[in-house]
PQR file of N, CA, C, O and H, with PARSE charges and radii, in Angstrom:
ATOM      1  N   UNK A   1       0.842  -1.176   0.000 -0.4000 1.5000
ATOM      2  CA  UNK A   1       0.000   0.000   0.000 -0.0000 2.0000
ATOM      3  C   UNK A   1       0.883   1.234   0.000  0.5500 1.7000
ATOM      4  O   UNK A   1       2.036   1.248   0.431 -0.5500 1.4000
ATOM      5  N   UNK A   2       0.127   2.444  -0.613 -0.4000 1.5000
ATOM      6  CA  UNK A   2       0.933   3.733  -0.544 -0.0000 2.0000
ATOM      7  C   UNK A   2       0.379   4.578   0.465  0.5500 1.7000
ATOM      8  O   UNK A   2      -0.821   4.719   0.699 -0.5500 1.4000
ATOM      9  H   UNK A   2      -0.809   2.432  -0.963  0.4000 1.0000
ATOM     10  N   UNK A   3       1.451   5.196   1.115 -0.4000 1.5000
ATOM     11  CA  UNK A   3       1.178   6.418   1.934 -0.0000 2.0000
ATOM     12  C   UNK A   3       0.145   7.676   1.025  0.5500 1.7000
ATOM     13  O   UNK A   3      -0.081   7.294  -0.123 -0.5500 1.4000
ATOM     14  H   UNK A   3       2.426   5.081   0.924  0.4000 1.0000
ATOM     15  N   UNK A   4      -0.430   8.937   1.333 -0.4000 1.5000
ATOM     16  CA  UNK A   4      -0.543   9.853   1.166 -0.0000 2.0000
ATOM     17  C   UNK A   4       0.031  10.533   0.350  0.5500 1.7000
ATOM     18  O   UNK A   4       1.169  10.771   0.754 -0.5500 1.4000
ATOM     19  H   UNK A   4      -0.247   9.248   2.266  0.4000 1.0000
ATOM     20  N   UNK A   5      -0.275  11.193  -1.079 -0.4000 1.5000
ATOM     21  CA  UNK A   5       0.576  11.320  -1.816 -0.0000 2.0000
ATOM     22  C   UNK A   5       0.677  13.600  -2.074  0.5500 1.7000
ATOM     23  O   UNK A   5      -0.315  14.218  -1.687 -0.5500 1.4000
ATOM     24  H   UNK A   5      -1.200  10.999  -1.407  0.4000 1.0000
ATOM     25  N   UNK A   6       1.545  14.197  -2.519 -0.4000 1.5000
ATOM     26  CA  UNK A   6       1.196  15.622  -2.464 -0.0000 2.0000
ATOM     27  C   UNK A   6       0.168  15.567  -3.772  0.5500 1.7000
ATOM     28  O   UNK A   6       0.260  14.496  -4.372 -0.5500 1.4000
ATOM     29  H   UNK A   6       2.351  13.696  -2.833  0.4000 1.0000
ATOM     30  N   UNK A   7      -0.560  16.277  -4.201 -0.4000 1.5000
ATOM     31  CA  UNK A   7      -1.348  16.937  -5.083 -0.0000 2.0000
ATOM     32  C   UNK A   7      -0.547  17.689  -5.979  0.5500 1.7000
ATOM     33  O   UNK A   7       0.271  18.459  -5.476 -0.5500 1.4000
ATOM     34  H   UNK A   7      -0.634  17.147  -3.714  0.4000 1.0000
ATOM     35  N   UNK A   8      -0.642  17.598  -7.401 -0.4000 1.5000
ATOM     36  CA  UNK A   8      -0.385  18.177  -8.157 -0.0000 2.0000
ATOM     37  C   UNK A   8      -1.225  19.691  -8.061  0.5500 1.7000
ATOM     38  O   UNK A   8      -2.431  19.803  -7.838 -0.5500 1.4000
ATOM     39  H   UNK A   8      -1.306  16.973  -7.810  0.4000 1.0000
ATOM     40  N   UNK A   9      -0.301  20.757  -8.280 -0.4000 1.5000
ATOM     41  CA  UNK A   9      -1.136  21.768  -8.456 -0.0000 2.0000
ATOM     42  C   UNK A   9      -2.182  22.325  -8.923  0.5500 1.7000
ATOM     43  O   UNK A   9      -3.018  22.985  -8.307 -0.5500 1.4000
ATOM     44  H   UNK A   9       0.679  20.666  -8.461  0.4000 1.0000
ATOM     45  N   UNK A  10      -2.133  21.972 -10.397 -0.4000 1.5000
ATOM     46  CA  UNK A  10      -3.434  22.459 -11.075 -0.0000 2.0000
ATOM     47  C   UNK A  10      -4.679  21.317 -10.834  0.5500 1.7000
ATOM     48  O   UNK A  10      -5.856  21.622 -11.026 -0.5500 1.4000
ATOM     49  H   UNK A  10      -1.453  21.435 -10.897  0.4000 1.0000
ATOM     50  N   UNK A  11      -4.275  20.023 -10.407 -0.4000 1.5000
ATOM     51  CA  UNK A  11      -5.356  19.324  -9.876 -0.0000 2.0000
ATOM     52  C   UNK A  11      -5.856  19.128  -8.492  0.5500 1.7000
ATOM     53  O   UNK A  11      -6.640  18.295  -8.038 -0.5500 1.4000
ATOM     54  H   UNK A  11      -3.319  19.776 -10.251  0.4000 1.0000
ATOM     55  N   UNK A  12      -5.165  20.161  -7.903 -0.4000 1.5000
ATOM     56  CA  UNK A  12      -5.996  20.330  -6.067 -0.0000 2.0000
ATOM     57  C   UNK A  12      -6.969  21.785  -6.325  0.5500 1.7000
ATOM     58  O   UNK A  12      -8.121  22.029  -5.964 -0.5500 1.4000
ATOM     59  H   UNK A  12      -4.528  20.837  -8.272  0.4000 1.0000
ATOM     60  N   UNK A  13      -5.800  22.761  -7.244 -0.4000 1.5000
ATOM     61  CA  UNK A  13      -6.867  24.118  -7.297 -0.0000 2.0000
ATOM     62  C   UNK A  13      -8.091  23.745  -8.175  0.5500 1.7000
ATOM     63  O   UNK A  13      -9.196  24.160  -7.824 -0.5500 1.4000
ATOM     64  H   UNK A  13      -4.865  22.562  -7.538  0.4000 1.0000
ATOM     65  N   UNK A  14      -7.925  22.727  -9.680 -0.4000 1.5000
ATOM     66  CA  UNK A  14      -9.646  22.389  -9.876 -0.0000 2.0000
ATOM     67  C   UNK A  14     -10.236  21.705  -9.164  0.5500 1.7000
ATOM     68  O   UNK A  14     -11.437  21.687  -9.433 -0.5500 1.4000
ATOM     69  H   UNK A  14      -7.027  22.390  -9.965  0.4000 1.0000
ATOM     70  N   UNK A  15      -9.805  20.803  -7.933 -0.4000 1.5000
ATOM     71  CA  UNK A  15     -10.714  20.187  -7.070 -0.0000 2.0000
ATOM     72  C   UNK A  15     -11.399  21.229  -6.446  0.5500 1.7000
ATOM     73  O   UNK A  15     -12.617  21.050  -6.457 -0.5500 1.4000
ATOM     74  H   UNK A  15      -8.829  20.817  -7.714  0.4000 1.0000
ATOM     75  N   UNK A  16     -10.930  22.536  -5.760 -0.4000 1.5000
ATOM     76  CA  UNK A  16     -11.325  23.321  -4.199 -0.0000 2.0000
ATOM     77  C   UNK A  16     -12.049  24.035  -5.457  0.5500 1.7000
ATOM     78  O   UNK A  16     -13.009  24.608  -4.941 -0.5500 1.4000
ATOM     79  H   UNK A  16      -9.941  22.681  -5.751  0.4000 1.0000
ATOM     80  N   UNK A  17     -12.074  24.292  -6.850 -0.4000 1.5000
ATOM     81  CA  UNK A  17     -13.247  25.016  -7.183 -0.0000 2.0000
ATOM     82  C   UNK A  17     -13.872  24.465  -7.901  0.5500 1.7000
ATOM     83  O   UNK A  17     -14.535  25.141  -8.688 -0.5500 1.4000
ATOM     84  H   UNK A  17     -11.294  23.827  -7.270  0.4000 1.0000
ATOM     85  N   UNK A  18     -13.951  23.029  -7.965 -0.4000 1.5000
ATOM     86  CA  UNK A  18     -15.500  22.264  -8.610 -0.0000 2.0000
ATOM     87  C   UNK A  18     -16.097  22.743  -6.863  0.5500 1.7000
ATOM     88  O   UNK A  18     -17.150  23.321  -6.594 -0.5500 1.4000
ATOM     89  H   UNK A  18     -13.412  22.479  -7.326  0.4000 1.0000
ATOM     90  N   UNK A  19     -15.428  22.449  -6.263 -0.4000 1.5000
ATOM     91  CA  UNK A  19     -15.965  22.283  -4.914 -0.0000 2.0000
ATOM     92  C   UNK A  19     -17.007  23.274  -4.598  0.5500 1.7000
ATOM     93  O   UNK A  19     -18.233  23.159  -4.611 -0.5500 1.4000
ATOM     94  H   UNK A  19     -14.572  21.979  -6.481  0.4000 1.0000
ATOM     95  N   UNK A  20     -16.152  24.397  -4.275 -0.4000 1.5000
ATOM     96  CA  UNK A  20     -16.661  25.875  -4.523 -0.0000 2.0000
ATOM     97  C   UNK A  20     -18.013  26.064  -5.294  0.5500 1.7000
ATOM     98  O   UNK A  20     -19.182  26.100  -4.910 -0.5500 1.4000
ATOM     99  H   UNK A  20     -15.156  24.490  -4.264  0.4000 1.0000
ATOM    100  N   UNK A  21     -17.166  26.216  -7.048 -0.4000 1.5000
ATOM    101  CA  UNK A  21     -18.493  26.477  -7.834 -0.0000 2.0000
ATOM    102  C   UNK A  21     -19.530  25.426  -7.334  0.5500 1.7000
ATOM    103  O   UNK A  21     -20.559  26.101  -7.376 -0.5500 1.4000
ATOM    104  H   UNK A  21     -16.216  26.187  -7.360  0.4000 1.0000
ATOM    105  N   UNK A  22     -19.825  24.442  -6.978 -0.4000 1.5000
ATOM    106  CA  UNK A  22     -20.642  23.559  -6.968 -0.0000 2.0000
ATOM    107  C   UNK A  22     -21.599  23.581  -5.343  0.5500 1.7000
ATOM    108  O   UNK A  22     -22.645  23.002  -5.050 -0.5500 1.4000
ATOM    109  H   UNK A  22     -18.990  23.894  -6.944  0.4000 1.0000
ATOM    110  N   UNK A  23     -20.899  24.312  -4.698 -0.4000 1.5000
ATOM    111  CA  UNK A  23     -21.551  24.618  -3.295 -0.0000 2.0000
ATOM    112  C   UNK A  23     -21.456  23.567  -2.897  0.5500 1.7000
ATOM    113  O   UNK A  23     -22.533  23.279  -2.375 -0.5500 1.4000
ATOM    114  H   UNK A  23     -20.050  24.783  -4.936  0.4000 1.0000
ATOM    115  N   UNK A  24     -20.630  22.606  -2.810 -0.4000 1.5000
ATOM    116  CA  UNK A  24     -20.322  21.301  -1.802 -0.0000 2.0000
ATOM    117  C   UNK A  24     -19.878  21.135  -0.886  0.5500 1.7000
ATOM    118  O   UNK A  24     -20.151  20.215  -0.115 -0.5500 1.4000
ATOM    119  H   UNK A  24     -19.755  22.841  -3.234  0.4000 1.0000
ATOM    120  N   UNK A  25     -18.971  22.098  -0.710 -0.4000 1.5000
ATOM    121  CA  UNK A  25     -18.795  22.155   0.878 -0.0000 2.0000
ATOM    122  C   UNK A  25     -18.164  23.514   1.132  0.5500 1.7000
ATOM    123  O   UNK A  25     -17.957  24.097   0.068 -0.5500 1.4000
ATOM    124  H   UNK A  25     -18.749  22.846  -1.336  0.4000 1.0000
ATOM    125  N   UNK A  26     -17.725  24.332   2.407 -0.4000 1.5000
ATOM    126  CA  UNK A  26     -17.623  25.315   2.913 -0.0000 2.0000
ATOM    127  C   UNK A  26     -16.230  25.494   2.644  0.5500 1.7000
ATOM    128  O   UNK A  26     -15.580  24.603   2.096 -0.5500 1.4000
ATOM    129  H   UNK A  26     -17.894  23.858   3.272  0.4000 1.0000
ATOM    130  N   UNK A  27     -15.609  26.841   3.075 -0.4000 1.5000
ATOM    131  CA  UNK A  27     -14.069  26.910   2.991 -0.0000 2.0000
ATOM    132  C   UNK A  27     -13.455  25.956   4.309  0.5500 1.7000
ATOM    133  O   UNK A  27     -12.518  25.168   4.177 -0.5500 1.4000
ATOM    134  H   UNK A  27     -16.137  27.564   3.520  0.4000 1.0000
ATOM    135  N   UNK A  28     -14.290  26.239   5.769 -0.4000 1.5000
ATOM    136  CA  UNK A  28     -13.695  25.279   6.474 -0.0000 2.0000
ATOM    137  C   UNK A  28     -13.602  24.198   6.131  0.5500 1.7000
ATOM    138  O   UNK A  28     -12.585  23.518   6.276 -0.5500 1.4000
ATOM    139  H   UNK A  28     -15.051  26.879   5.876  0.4000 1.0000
ATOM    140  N   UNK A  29     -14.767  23.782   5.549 -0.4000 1.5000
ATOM    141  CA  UNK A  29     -14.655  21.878   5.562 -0.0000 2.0000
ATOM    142  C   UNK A  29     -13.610  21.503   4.217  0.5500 1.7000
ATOM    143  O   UNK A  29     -13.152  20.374   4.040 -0.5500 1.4000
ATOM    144  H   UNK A  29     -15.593  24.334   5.432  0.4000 1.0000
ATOM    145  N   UNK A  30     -13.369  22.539   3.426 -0.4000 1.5000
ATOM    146  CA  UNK A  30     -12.413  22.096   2.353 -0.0000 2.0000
ATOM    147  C   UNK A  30     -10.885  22.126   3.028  0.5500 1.7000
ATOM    148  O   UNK A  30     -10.128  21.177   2.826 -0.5500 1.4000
ATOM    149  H   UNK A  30     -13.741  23.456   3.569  0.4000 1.0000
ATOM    150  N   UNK A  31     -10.397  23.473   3.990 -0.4000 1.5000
ATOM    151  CA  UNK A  31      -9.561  23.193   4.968 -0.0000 2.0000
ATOM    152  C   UNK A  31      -8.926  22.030   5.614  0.5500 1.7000
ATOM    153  O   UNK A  31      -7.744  21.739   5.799 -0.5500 1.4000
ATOM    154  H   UNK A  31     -11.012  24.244   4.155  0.4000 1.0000
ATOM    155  N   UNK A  32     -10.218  21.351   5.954 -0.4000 1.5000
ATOM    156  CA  UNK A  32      -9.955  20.002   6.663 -0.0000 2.0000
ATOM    157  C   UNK A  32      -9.666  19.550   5.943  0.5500 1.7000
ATOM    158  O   UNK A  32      -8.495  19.172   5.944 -0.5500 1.4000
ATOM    159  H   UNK A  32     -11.178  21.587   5.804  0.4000 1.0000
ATOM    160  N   UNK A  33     -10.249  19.352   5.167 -0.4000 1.5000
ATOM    161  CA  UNK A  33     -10.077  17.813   3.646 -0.0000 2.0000
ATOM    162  C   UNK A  33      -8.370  18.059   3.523  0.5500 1.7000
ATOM    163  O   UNK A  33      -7.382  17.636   4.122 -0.5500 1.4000
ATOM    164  H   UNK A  33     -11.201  19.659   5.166  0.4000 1.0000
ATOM    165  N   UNK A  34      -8.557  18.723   2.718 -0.4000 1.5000
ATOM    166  CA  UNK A  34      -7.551  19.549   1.611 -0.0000 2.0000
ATOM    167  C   UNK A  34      -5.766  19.614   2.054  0.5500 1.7000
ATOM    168  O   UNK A  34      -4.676  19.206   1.651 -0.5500 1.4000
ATOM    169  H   UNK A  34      -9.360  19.067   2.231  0.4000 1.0000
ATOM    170  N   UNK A  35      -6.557  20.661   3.475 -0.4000 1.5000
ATOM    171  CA  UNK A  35      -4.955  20.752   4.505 -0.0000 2.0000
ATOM    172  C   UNK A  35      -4.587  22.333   3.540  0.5500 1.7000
ATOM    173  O   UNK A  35      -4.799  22.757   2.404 -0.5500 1.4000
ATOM    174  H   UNK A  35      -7.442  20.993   3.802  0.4000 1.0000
ATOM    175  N   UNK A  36      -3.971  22.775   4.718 -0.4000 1.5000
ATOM    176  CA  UNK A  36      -3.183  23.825   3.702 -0.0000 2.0000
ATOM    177  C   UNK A  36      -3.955  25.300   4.788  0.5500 1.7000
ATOM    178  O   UNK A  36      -4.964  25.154   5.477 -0.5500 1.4000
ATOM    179  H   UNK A  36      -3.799  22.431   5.641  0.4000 1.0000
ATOM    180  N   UNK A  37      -3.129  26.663   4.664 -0.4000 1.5000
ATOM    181  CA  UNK A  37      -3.437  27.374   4.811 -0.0000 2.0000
ATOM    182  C   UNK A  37      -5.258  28.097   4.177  0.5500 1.7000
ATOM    183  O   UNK A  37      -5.616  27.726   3.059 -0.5500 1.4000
ATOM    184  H   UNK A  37      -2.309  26.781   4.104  0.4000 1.0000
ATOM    185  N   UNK A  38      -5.890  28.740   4.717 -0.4000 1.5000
ATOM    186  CA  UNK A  38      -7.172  28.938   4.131 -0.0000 2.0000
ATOM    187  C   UNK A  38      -6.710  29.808   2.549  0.5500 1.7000
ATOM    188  O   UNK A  38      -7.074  29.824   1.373 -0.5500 1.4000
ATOM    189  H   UNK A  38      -5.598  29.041   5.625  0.4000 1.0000
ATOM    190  N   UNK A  39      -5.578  30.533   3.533 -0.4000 1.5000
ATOM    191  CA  UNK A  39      -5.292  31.813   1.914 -0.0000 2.0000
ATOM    192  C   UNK A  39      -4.973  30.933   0.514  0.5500 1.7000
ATOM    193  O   UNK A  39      -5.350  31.272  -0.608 -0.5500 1.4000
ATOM    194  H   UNK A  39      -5.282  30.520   4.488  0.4000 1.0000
ATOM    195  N   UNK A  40      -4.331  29.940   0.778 -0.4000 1.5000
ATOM    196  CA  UNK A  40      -3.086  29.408  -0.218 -0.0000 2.0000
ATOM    197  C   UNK A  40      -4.938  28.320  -0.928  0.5500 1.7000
ATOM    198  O   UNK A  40      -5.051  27.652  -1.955 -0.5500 1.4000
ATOM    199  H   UNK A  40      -4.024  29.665   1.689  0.4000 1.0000
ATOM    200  N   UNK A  41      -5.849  28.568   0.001 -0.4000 1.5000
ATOM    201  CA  UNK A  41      -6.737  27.562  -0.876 -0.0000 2.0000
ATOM    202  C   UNK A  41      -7.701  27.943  -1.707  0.5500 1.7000
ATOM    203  O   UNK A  41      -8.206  27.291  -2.621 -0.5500 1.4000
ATOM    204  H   UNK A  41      -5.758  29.111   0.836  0.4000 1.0000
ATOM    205  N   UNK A  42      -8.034  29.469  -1.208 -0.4000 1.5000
ATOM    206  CA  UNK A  42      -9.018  30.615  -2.059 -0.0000 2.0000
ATOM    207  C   UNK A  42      -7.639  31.188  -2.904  0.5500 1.7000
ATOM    208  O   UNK A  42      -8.111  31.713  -3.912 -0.5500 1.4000
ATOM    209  H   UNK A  42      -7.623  29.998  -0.465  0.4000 1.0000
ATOM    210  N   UNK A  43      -6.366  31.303  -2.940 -0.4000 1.5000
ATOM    211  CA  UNK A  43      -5.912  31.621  -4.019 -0.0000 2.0000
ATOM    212  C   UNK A  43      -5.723  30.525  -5.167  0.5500 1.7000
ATOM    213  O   UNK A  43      -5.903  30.723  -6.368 -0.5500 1.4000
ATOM    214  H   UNK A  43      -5.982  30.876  -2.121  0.4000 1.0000
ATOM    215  N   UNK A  44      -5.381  29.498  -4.648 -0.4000 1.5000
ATOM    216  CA  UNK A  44      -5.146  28.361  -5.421 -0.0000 2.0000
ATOM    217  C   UNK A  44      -6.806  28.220  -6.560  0.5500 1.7000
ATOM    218  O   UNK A  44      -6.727  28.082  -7.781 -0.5500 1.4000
ATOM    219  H   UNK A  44      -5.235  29.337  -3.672  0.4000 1.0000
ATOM    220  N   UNK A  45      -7.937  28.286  -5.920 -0.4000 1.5000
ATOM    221  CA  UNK A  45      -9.412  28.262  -6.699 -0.0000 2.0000
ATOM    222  C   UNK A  45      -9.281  29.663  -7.663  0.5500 1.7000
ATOM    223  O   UNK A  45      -9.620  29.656  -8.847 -0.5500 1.4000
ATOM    224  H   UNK A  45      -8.001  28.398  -4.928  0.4000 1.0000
ATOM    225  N   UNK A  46      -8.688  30.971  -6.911 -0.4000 1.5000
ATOM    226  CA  UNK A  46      -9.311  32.022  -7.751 -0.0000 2.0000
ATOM    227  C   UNK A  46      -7.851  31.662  -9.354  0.5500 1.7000
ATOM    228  O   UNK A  46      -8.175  31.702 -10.540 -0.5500 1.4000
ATOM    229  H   UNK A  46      -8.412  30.977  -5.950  0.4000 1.0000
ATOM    230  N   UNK A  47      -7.022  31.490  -9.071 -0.4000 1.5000
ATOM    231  CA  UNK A  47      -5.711  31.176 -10.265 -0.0000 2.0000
ATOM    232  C   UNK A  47      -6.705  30.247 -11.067  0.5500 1.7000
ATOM    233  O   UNK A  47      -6.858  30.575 -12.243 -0.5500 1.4000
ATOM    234  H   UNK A  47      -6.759  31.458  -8.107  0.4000 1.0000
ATOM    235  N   UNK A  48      -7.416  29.131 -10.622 -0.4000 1.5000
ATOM    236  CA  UNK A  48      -7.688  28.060 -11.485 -0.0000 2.0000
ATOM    237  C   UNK A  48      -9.314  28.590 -12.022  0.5500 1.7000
ATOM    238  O   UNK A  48      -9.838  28.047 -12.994 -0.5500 1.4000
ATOM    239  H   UNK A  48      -7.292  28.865  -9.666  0.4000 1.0000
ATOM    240  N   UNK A  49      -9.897  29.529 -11.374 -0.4000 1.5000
ATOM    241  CA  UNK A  49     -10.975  30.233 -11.773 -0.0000 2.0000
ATOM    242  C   UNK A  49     -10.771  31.088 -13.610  0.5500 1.7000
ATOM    243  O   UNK A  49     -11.228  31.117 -14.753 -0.5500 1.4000
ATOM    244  H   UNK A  49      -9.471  29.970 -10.584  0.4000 1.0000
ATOM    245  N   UNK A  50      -9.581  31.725 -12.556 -0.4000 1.5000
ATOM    246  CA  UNK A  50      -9.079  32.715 -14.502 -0.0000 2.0000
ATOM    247  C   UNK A  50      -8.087  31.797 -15.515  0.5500 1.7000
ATOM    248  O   UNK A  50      -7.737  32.153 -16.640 -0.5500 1.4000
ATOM    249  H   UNK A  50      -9.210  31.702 -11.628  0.4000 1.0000
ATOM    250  N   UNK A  51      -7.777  30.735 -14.958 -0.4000 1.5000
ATOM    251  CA  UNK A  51      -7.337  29.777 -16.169 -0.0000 2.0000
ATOM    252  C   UNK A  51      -8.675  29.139 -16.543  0.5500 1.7000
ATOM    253  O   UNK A  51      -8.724  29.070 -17.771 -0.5500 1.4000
ATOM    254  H   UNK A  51      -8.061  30.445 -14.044  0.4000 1.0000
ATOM    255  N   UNK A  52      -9.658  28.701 -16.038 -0.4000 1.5000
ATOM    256  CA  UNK A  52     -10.829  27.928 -16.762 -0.0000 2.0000
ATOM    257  C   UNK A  52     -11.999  29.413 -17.436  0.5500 1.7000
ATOM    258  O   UNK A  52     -12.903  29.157 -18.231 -0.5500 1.4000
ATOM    259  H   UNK A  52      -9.617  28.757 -15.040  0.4000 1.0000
ATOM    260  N   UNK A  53     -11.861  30.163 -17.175 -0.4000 1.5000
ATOM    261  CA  UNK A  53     -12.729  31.534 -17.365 -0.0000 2.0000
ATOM    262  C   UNK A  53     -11.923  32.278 -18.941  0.5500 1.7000
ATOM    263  O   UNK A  53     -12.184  33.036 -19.875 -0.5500 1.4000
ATOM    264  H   UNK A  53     -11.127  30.371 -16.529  0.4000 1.0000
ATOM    265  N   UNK A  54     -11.087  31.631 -18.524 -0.4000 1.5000
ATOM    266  CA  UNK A  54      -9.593  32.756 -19.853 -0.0000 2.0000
ATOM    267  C   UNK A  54      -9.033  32.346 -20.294  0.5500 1.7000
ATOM    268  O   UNK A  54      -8.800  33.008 -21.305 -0.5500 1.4000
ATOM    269  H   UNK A  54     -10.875  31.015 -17.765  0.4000 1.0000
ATOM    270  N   UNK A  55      -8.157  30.978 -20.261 -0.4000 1.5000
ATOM    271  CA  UNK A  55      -7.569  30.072 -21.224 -0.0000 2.0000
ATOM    272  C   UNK A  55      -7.711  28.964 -21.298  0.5500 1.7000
ATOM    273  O   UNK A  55      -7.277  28.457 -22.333 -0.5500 1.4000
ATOM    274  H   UNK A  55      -8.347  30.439 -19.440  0.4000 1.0000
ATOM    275  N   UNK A  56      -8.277  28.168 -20.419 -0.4000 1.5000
ATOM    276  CA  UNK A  56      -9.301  26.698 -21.167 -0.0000 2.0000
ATOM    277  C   UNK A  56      -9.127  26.498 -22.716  0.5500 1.7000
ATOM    278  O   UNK A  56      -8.382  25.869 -23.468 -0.5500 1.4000
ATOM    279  H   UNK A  56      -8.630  28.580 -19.578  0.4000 1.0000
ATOM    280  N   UNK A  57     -10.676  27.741 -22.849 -0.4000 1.5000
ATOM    281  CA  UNK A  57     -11.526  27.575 -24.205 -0.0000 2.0000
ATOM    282  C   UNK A  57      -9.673  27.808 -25.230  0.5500 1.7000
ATOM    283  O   UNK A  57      -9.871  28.060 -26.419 -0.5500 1.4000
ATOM    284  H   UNK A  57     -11.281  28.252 -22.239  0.4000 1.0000
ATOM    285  N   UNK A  58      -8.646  27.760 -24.965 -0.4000 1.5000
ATOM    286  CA  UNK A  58      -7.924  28.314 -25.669 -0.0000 2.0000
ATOM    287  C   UNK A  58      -7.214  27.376 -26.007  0.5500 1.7000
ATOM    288  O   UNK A  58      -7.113  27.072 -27.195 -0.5500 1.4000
ATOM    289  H   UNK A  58      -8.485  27.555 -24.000  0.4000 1.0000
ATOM    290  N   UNK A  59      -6.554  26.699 -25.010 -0.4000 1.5000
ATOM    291  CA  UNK A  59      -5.801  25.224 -25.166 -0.0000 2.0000
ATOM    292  C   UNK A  59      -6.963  24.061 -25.494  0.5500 1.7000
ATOM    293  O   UNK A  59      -6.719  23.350 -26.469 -0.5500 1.4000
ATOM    294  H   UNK A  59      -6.636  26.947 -24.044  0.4000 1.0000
ATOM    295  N   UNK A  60      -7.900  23.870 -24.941 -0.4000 1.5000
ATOM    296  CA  UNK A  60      -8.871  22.747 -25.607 -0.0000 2.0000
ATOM    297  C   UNK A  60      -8.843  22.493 -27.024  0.5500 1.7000
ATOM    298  O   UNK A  60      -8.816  23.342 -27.915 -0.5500 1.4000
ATOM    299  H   UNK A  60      -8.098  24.448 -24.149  0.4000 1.0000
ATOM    300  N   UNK A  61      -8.855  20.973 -27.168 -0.4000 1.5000
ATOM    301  CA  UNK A  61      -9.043  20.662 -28.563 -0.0000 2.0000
ATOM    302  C   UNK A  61     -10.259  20.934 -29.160  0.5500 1.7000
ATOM    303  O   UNK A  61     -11.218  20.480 -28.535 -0.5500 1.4000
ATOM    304  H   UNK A  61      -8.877  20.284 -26.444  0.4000 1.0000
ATOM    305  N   UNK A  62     -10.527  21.557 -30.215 -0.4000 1.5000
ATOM    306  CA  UNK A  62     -11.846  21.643 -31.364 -0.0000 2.0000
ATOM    307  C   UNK A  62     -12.439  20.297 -31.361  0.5500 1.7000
ATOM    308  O   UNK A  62     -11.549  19.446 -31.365 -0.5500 1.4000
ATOM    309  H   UNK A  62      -9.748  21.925 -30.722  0.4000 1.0000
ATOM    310  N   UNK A  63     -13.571  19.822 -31.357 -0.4000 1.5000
ATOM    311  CA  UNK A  63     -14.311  18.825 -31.297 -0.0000 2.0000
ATOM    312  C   UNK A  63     -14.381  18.252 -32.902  0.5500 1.7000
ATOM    313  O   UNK A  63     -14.615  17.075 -33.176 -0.5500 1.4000
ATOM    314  H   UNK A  63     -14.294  20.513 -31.354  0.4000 1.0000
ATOM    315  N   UNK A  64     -14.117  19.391 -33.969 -0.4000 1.5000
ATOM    316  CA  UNK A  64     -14.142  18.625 -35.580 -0.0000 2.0000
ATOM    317  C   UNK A  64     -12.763  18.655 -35.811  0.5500 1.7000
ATOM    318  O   UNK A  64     -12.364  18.506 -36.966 -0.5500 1.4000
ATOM    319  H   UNK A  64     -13.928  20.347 -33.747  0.4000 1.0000
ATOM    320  N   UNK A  65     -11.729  18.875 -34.610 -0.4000 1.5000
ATOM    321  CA  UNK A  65     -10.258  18.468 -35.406 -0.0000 2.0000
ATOM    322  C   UNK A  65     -10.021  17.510 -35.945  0.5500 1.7000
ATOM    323  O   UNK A  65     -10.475  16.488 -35.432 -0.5500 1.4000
ATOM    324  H   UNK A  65     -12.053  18.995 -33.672  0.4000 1.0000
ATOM    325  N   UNK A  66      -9.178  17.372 -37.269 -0.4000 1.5000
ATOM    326  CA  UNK A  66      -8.619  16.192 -37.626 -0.0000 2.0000
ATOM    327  C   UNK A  66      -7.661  15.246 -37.010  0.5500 1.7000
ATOM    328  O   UNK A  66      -6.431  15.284 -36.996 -0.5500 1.4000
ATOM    329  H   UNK A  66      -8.809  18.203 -37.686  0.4000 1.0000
ATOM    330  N   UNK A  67      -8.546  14.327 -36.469 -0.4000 1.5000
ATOM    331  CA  UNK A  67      -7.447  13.635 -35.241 -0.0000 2.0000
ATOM    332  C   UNK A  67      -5.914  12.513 -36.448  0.5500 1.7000
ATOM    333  O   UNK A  67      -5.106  11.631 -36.157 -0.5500 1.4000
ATOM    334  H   UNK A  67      -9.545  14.295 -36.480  0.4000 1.0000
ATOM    335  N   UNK A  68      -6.107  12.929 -37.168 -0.4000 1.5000
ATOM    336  CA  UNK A  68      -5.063  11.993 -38.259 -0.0000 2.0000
ATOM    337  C   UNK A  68      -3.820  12.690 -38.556  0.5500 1.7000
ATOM    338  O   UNK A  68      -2.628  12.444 -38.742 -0.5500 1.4000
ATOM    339  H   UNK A  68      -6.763  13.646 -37.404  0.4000 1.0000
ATOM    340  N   UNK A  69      -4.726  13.787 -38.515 -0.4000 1.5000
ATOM    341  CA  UNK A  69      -2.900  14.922 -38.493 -0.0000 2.0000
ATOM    342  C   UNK A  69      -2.497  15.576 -36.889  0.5500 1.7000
ATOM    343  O   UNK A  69      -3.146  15.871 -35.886 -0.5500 1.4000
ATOM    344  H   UNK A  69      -5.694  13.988 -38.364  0.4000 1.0000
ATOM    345  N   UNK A  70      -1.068  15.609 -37.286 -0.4000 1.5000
ATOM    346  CA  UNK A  70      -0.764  16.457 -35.923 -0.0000 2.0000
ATOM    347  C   UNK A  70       0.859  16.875 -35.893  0.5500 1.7000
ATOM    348  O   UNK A  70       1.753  16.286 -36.501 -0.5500 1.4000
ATOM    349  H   UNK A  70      -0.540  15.369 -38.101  0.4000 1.0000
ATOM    350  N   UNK A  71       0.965  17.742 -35.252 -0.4000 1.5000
ATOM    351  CA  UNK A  71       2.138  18.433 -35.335 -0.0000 2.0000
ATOM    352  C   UNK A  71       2.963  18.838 -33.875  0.5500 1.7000
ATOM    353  O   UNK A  71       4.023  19.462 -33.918 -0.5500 1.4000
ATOM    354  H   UNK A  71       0.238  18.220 -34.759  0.4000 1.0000
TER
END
């Protein structure tokens, strides 16, 4: 079995704001979960807020790309 592992960054800040956007649980109770200072966890959501709000739609693949070519 494995111990406890750290969280990748950009996948703890989209966890605490599905969380968030989704009203699932509070800032305390994400605290607990999560671990971590409260600041470092509302900054970590608001960074991953203006990457999914502002560059998502930018890096995402087009849904009619030609998956046969690529570069």
């Amino acid at each position: 079995m494995v111990g406890p592992r750290d969280w990748k960054a950009a996948n703890k800040a989209r966890y605490i704001y599905d969380l968030r956007r989704k009203n699932i649980l509070s800032w305390p109770e994400i605290k607990k979960i999560v671990g971590g200072s409260l600041a470092d966890l509302k900054s970590s959501c608001d960074a991953y807020k203006v990457y999914e709000n502002n560059f998502k739609t930018l890096y995402d693949e087009p849904t009619d790309a030609d998956k046969r070519k690529f570069s």
